[in-house]
C-alpha positions in Angstrom: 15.7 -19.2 -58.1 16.8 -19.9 -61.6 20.9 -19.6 -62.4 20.7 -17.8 -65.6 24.3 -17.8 -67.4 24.9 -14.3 -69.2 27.8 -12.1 -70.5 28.0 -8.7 -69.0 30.8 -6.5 -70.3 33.8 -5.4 -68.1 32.7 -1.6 -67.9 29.2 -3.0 -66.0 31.3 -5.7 -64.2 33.1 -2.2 -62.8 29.7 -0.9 -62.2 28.6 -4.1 -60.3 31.8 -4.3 -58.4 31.5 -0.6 -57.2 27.8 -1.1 -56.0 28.6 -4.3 -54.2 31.3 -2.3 -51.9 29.4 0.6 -51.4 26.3 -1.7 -50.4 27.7 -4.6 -48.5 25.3 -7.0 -51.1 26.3 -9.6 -52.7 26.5 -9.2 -57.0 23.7 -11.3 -57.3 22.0 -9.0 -55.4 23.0 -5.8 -56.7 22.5 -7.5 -60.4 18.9 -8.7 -59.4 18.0 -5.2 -58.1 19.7 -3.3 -60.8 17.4 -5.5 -63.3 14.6 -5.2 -61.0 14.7 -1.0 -61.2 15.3 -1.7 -64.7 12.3 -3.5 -65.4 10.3 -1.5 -63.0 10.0 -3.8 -61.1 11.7 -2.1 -57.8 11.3 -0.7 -54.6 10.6 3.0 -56.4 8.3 1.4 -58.5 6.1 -0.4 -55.7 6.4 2.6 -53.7 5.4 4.8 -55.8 2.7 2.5 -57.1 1.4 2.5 -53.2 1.4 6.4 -53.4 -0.8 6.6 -56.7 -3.1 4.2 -54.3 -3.4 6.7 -51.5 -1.1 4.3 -49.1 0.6 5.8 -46.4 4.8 5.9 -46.5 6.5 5.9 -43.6 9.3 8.9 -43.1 11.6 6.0 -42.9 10.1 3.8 -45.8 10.8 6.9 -48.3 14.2 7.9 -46.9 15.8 4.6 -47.2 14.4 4.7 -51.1 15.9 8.4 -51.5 19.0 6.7 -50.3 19.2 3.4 -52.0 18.1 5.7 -55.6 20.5 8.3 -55.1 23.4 5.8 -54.5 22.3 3.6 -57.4 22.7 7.2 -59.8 26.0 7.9 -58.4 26.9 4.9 -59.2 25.9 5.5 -62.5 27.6 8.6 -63.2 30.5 7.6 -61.8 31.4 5.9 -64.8 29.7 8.2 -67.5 
């Protein structure tokens, strides 16, 4: 892992710090999945990408996604 110093502004930092409590992770983690979605390089990315390729998802597999999405855009509303 690489430590890679940035500035974030305070209205994201409010973002970030919501997440964290509503997902138990650390802000590391939240940031790195946050950039990850961002970059497309995420869970709904890979699923879907496994979809496209005729892979099976489990009930389970595409629940938790549904769930981890749909928190990630409240969060994001909540401070449109």
């Amino acid at each position: 892992m690489t430590v890679f110093p940035v500035n974030i502004d305070d209205d994201l930092i409010e973002i970030l710090d919501a997440q964290v409590a509503e997902s138990g992770m650390s802000r590391s983690e939240v940031l790195a999945a946050a950039i990850r979605r961002g970059l497309g390089g995420g869970r709904l990315a890979a699923t879907l990408g496994a979809y496209r390729r005729g892979e099976e998802i489990s009930e389970d597999d595409a629940m938790s996604l549904a769930k981890s999405e749909l928190a990630a855009v409240r969060a994001k509303r909540a401070t449109a």
